[in-house]
PDB file of N, CA, C and O in Angstrom:
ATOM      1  N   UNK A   1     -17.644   3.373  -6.675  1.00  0.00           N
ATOM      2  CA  UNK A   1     -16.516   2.669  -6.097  1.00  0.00           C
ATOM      3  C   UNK A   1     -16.897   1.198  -5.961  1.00  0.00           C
ATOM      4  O   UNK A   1     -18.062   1.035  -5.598  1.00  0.00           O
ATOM      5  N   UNK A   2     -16.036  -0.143  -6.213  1.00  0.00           N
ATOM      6  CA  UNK A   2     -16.266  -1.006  -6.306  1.00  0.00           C
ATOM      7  C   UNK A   2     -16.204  -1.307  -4.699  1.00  0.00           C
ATOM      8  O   UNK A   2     -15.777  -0.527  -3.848  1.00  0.00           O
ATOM      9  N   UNK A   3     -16.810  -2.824  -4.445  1.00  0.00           N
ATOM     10  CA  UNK A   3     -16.591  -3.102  -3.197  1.00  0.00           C
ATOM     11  C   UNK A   3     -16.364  -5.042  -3.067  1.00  0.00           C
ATOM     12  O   UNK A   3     -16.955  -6.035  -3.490  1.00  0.00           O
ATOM     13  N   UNK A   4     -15.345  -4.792  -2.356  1.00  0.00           N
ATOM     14  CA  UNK A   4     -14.308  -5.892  -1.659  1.00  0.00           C
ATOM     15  C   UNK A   4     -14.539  -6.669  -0.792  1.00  0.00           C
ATOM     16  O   UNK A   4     -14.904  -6.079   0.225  1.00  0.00           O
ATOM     17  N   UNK A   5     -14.493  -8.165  -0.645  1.00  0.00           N
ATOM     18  CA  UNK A   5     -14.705  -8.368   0.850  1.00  0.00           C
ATOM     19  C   UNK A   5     -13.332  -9.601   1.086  1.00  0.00           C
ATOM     20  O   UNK A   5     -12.907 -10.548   0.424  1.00  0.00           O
ATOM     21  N   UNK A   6     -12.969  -8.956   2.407  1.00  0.00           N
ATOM     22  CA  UNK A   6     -11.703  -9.602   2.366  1.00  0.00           C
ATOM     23  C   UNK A   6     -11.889 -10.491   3.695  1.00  0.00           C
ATOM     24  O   UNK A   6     -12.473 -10.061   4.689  1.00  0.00           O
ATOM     25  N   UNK A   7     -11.442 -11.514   3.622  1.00  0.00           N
ATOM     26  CA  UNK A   7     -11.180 -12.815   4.787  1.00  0.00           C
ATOM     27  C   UNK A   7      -9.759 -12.611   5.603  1.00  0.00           C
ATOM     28  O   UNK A   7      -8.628 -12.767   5.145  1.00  0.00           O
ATOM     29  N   UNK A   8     -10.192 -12.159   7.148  1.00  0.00           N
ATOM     30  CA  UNK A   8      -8.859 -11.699   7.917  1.00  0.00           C
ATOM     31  C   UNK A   8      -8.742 -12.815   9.214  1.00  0.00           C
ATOM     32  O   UNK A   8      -9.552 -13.742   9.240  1.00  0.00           O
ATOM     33  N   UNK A   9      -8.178 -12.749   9.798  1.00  0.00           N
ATOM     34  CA  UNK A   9      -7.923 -13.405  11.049  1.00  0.00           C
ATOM     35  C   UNK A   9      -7.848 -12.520  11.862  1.00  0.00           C
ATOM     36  O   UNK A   9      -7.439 -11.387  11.605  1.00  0.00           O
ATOM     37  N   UNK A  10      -8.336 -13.021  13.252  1.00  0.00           N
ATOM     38  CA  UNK A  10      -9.343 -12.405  14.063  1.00  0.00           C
ATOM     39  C   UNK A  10      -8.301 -11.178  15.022  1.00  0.00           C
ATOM     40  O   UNK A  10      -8.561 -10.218  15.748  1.00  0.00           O
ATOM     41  N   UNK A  11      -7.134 -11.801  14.573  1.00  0.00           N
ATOM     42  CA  UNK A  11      -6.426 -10.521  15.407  1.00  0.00           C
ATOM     43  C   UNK A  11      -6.246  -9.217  14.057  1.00  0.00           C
ATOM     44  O   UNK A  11      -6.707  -8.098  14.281  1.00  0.00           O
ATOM     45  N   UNK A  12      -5.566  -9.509  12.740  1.00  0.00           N
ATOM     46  CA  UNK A  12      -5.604  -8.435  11.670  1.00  0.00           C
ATOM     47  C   UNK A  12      -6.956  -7.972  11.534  1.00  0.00           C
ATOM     48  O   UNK A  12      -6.735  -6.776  11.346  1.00  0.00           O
ATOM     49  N   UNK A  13      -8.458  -8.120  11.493  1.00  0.00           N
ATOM     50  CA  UNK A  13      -9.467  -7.318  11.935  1.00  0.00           C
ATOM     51  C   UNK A  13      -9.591  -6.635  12.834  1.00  0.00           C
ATOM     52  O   UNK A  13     -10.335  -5.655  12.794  1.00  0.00           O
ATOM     53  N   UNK A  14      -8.613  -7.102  14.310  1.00  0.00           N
ATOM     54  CA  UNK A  14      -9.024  -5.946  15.381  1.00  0.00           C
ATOM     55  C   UNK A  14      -8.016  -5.137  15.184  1.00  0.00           C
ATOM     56  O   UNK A  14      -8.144  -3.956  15.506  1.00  0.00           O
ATOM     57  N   UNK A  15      -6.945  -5.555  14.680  1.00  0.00           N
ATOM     58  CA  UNK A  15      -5.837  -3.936  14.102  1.00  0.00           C
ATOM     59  C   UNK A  15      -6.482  -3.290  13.390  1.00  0.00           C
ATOM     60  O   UNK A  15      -6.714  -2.117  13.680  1.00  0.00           O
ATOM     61  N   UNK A  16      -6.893  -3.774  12.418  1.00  0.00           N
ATOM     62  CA  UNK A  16      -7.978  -2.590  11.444  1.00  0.00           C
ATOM     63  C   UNK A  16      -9.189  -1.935  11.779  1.00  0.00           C
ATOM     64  O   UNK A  16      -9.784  -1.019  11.211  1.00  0.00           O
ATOM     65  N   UNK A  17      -9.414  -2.506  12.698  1.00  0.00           N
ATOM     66  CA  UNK A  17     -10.721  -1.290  13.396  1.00  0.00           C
ATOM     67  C   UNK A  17     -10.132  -0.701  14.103  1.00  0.00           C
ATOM     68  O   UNK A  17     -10.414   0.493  14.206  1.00  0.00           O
ATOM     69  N   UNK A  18      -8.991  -1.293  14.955  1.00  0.00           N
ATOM     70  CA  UNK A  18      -7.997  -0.009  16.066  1.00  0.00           C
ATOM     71  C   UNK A  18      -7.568   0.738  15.076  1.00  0.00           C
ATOM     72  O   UNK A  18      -8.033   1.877  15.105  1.00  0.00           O
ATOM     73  N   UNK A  19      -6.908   0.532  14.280  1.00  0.00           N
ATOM     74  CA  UNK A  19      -6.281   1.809  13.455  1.00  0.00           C
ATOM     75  C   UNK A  19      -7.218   2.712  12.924  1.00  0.00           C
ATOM     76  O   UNK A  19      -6.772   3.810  12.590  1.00  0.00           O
ATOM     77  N   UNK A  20      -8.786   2.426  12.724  1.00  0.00           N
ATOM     78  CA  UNK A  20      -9.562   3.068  12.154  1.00  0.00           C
ATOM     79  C   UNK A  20     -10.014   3.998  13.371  1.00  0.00           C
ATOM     80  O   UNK A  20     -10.336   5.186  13.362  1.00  0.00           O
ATOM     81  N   UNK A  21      -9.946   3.193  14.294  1.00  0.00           N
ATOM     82  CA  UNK A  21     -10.941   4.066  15.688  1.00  0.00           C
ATOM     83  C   UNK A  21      -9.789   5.422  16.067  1.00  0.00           C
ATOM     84  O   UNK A  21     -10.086   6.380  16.781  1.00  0.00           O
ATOM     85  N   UNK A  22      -8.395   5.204  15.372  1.00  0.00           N
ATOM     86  CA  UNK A  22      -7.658   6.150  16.284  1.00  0.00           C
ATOM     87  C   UNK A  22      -7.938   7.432  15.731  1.00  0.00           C
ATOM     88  O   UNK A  22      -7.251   8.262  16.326  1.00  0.00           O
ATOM     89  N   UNK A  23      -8.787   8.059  14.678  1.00  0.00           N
ATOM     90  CA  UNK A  23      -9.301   8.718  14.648  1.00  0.00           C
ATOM     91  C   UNK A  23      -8.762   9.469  12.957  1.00  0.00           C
ATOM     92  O   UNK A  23      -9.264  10.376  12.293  1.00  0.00           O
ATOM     93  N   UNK A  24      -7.420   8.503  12.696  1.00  0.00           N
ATOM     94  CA  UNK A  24      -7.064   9.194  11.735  1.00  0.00           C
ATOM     95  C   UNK A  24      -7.695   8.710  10.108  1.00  0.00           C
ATOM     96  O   UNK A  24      -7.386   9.179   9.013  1.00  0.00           O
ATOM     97  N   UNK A  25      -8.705   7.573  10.448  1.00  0.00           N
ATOM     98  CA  UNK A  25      -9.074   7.267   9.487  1.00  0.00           C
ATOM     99  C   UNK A  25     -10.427   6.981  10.181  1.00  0.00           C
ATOM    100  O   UNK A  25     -10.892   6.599  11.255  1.00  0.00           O
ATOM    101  N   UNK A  26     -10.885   7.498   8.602  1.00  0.00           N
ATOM    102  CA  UNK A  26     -12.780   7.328   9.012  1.00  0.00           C
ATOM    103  C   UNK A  26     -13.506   5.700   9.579  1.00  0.00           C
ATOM    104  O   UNK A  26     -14.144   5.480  10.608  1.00  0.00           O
ATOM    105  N   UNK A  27     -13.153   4.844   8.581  1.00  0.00           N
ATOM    106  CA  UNK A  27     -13.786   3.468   8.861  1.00  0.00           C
ATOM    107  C   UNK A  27     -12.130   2.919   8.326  1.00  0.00           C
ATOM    108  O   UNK A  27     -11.075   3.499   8.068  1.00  0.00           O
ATOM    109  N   UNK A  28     -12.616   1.425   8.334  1.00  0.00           N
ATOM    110  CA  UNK A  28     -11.483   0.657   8.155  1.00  0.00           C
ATOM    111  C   UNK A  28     -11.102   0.212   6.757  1.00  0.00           C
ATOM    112  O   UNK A  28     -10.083  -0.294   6.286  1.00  0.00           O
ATOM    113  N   UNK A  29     -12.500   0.647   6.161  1.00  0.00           N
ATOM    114  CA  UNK A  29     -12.085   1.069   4.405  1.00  0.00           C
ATOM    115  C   UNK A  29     -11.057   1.900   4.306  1.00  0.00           C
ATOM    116  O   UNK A  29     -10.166   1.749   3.470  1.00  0.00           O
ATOM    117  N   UNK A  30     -11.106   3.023   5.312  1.00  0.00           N
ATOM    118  CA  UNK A  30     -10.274   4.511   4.252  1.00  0.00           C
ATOM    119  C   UNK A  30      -8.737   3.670   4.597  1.00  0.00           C
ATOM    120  O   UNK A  30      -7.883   3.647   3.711  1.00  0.00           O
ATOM    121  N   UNK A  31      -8.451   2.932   6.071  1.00  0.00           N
ATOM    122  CA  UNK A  31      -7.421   2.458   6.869  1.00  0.00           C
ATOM    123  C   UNK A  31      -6.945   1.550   5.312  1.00  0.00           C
ATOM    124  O   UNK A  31      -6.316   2.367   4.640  1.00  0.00           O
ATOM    125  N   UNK A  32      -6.989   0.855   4.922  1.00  0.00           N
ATOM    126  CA  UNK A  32      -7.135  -0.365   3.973  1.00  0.00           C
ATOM    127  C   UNK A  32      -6.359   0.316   2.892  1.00  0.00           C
ATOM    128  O   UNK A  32      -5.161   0.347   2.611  1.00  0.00           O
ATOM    129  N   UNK A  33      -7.594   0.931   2.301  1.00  0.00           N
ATOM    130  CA  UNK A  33      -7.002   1.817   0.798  1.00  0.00           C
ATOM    131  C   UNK A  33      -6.267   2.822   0.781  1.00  0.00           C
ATOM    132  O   UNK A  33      -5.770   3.300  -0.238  1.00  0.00           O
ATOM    133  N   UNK A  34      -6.069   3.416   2.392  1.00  0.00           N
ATOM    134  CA  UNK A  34      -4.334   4.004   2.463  1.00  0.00           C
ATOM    135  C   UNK A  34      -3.010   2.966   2.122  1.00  0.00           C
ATOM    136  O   UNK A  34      -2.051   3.250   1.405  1.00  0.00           O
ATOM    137  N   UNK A  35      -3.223   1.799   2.784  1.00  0.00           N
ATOM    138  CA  UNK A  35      -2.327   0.865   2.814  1.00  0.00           C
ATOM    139  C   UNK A  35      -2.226   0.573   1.602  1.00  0.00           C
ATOM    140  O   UNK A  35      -1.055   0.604   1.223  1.00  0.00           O
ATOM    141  N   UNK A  36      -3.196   0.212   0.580  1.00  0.00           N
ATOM    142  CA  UNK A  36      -2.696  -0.074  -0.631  1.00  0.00           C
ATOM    143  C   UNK A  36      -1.686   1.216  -1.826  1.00  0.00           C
ATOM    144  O   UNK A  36      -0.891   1.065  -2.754  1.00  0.00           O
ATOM    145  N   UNK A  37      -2.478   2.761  -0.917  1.00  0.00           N
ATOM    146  CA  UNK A  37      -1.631   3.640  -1.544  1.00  0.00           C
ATOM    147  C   UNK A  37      -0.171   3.617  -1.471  1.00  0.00           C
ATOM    148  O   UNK A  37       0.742   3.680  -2.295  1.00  0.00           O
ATOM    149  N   UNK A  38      -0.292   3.472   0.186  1.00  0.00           N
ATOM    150  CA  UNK A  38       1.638   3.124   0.151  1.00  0.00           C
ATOM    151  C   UNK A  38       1.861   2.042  -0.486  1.00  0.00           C
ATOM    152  O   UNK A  38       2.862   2.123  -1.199  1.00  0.00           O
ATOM    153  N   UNK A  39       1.265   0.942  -0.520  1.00  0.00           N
ATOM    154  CA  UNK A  39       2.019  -0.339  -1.259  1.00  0.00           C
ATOM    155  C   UNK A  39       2.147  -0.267  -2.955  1.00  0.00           C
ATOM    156  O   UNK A  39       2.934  -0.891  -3.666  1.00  0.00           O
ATOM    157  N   UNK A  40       1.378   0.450  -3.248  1.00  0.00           N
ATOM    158  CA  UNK A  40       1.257   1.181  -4.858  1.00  0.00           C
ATOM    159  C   UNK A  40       2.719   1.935  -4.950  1.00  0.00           C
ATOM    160  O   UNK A  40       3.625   1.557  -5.692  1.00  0.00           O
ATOM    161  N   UNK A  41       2.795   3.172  -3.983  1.00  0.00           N
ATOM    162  CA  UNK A  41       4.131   3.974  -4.030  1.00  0.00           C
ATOM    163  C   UNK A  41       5.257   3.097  -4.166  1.00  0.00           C
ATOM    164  O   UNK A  41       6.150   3.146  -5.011  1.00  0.00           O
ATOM    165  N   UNK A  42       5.023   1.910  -2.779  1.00  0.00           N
ATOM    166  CA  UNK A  42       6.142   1.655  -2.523  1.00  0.00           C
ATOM    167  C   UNK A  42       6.666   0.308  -4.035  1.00  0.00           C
ATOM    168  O   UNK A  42       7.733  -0.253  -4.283  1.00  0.00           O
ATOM    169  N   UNK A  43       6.042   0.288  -4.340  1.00  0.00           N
ATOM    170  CA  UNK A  43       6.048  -0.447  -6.164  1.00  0.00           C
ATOM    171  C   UNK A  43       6.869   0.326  -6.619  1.00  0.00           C
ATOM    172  O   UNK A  43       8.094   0.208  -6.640  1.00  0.00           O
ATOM    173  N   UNK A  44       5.888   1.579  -7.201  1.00  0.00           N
ATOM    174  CA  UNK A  44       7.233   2.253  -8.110  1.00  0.00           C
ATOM    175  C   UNK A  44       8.210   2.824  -7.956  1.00  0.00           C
ATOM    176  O   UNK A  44       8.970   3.157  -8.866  1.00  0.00           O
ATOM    177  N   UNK A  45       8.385   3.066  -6.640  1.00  0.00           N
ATOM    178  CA  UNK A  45      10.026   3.262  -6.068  1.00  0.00           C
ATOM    179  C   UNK A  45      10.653   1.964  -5.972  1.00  0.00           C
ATOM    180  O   UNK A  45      11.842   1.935  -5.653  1.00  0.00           O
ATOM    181  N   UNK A  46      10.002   0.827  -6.213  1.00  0.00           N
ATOM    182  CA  UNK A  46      11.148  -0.251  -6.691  1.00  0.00           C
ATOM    183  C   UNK A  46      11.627  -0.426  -7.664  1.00  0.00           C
ATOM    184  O   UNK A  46      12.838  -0.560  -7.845  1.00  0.00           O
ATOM    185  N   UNK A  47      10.458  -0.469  -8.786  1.00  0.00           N
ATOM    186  CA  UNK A  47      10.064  -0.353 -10.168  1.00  0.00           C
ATOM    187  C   UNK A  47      11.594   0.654 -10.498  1.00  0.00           C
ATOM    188  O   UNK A  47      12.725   0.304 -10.836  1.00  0.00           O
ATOM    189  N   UNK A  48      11.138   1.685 -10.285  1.00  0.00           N
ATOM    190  CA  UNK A  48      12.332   2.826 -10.246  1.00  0.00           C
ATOM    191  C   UNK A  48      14.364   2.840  -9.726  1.00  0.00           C
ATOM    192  O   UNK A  48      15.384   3.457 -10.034  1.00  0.00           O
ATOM    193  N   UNK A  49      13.993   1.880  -8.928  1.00  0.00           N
ATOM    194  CA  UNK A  49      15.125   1.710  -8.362  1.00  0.00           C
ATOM    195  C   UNK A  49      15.886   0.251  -9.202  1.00  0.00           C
ATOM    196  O   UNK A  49      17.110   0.208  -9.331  1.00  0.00           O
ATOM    197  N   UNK A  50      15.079  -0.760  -9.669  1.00  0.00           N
ATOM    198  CA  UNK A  50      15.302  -1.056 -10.796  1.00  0.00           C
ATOM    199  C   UNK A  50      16.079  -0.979 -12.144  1.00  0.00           C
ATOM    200  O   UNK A  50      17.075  -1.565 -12.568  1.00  0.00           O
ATOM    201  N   UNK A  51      14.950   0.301 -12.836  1.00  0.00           N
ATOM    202  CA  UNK A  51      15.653   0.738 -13.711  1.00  0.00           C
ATOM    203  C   UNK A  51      16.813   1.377 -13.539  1.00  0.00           C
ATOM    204  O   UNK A  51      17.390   1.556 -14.612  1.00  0.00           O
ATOM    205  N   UNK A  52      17.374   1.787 -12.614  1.00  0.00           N
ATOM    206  CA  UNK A  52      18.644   2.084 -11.978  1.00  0.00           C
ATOM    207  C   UNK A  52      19.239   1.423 -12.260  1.00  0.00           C
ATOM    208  O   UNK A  52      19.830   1.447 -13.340  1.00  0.00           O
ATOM    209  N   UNK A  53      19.356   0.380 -11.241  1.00  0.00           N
ATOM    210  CA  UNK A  53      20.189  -0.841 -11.818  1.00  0.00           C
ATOM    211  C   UNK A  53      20.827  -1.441 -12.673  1.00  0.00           C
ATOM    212  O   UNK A  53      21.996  -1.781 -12.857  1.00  0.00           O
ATOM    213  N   UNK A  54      18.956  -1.594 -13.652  1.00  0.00           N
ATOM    214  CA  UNK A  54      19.637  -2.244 -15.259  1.00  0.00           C
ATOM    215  C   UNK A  54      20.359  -1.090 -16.114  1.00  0.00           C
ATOM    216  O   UNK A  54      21.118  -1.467 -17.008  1.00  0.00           O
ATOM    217  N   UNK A  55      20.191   0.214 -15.919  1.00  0.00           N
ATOM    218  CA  UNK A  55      21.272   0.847 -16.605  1.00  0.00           C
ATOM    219  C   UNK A  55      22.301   0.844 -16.193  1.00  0.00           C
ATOM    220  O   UNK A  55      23.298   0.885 -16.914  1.00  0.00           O
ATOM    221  N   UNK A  56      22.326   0.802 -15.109  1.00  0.00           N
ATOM    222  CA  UNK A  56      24.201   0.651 -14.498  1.00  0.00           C
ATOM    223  C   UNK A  56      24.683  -0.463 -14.750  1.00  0.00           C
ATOM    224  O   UNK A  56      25.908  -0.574 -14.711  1.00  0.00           O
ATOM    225  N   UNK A  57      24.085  -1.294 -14.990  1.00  0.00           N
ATOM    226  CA  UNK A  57      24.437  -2.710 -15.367  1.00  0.00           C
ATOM    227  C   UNK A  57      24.761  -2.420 -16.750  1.00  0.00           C
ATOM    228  O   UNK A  57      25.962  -2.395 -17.021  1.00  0.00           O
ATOM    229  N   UNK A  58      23.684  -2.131 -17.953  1.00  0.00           N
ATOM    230  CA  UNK A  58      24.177  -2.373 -19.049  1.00  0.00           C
ATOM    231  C   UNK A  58      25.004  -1.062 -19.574  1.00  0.00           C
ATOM    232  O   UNK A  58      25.156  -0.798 -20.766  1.00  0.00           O
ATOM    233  N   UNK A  59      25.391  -0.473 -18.749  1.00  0.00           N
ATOM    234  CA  UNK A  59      26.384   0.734 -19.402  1.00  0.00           C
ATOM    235  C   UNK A  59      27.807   0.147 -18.979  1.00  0.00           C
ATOM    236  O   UNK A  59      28.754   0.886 -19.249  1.00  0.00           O
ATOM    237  N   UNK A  60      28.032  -0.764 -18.511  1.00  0.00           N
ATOM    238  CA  UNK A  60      29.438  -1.505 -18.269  1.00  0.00           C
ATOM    239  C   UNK A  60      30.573  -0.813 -17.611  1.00  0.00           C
ATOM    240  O   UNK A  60      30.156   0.235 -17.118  1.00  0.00           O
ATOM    241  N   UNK A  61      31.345  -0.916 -17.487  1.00  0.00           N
ATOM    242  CA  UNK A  61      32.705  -0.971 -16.292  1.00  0.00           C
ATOM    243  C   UNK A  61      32.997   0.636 -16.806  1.00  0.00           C
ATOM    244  O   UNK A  61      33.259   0.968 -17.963  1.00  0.00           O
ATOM    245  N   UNK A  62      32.892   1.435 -15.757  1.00  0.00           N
ATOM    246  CA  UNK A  62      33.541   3.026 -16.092  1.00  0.00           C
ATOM    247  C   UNK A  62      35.092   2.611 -16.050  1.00  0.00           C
ATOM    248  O   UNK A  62      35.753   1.580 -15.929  1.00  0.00           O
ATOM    249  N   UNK A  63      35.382   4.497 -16.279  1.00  0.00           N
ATOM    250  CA  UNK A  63      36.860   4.579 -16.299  1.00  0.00           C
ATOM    251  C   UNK A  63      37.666   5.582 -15.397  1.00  0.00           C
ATOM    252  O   UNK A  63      38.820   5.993 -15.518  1.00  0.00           O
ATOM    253  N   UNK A  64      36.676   5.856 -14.430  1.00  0.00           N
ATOM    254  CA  UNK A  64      36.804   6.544 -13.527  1.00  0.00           C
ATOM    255  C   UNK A  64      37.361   5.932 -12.161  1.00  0.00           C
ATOM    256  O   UNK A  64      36.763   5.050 -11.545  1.00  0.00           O
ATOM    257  N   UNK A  65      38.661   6.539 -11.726  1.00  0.00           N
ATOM    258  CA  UNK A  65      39.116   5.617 -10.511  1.00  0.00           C
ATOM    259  C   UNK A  65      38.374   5.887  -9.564  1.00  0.00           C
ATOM    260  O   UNK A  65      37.799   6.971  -9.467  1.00  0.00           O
ATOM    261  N   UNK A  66      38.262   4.833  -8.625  1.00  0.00           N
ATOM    262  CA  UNK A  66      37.382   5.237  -6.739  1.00  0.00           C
ATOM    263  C   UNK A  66      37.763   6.414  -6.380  1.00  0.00           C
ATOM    264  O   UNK A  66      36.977   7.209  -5.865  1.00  0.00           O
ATOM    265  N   UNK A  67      39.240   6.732  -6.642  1.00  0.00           N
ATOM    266  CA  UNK A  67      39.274   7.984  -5.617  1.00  0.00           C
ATOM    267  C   UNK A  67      38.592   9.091  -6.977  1.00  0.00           C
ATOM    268  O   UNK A  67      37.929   9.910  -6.340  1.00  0.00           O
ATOM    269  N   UNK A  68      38.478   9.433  -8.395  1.00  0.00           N
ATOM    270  CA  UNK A  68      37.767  10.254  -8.874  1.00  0.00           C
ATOM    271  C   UNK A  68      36.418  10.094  -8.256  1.00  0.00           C
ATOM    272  O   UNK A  68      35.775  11.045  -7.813  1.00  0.00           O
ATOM    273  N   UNK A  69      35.926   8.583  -8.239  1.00  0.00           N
ATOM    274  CA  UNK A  69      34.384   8.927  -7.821  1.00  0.00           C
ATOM    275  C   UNK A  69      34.503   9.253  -6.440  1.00  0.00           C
ATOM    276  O   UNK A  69      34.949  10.400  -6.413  1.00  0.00           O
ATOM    277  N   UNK A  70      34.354   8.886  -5.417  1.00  0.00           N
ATOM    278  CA  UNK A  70      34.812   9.384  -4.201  1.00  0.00           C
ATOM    279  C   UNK A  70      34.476  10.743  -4.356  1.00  0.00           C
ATOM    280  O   UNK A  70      33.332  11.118  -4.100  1.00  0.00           O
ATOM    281  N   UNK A  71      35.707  11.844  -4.910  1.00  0.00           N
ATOM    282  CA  UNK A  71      36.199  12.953  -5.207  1.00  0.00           C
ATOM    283  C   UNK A  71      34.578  13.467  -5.514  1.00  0.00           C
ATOM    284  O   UNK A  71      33.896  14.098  -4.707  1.00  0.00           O
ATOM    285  N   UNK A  72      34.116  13.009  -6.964  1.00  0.00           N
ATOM    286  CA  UNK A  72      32.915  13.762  -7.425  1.00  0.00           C
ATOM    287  C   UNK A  72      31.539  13.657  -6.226  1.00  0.00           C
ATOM    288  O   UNK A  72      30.864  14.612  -5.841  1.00  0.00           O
ATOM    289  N   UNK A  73      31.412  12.419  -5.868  1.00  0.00           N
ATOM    290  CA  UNK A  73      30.638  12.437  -4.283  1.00  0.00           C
ATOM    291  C   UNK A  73      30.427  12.754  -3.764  1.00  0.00           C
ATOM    292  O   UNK A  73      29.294  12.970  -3.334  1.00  0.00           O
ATOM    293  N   UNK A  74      31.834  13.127  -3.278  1.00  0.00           N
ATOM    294  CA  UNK A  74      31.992  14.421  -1.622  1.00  0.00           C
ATOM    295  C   UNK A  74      31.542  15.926  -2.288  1.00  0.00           C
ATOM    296  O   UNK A  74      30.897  16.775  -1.672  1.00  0.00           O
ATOM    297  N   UNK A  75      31.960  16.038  -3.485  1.00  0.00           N
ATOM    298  CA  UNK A  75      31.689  17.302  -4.213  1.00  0.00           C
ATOM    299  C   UNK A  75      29.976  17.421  -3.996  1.00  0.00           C
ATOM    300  O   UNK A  75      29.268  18.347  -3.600  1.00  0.00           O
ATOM    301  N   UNK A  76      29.757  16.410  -4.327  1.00  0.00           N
ATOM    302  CA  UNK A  76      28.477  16.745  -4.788  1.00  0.00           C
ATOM    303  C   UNK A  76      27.592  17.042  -3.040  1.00  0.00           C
ATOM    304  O   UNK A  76      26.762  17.919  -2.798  1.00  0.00           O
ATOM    305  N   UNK A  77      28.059  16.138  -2.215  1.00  0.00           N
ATOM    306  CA  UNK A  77      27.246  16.158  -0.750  1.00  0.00           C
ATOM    307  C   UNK A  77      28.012  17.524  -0.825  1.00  0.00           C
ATOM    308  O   UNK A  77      27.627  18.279  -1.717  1.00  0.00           O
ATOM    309  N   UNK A  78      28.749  17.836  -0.251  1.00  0.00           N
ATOM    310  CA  UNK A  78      29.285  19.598  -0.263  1.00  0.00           C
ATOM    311  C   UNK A  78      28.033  20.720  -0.851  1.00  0.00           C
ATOM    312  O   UNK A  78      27.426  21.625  -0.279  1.00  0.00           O
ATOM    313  N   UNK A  79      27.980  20.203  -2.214  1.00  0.00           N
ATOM    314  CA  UNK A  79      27.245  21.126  -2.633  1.00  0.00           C
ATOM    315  C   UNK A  79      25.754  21.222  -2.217  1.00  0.00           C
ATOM    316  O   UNK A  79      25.258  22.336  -2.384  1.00  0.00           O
ATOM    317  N   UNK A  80      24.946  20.256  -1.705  1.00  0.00           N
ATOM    318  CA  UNK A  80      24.005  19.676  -1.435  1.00  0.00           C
ATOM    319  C   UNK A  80      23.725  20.165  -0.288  1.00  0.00           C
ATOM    320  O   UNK A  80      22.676  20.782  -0.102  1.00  0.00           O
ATOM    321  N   UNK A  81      24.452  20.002   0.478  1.00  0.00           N
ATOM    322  CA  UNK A  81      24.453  20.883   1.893  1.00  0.00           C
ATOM    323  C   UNK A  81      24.444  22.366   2.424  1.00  0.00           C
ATOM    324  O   UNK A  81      23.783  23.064   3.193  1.00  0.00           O
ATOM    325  N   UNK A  82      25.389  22.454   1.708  1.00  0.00           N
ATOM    326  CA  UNK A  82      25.485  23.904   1.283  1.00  0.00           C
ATOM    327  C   UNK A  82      24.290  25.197   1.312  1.00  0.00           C
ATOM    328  O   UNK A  82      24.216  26.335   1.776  1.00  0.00           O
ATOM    329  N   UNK A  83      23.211  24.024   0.314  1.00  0.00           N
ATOM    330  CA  UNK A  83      21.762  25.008  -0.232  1.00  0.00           C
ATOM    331  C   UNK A  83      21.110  25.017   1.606  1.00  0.00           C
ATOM    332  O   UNK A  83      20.885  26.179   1.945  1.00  0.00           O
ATOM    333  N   UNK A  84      20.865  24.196   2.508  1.00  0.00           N
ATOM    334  CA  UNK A  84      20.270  24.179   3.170  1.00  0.00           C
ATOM    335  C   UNK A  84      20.413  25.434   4.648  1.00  0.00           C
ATOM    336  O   UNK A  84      19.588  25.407   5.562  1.00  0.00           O
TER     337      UNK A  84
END
């Protein structure tokens, strides 16, 4: 494993040893490289949400009125609910 050394200010070092001391993380390494896991996730659920976008964008103006979509919507939460 490679190793890092990062320059904090004196209050973000004592969050990172509190968060480490609360027991759910070993040292303030494991605290750290959790954070980058979520910030990794939270990438490609943008990344993702994105490509959303640009396809809805480049598939251009439907022909479906509000109240059809609406209609298919509610259908679909209906059905969605349903399973639970």
């Amino acid at each position: 494993m490679a190793t890092m050394n990062v320059s904090l200010p004196h209050p973000m070092k004592e969050w990172v040893e509190a968060q480490a001391k609360t027991g759910r993380y070993s040292n303030a390494s494991d605290y750290v490289r959790d954070l980058i896991r979520k910030d990794q996730m939270r990438g490609d659920k943008i990344a993702a949400m994105q490509r959303f976008v640009d396809e809805g964008l480049q598939s251009g103006v439907g022909t479906r009125s509000r109240d059809e979509l609406f209609a298919t919507a509610l259908a679909s939460a209906e059905k969605f609910s349903s399973r639970k």
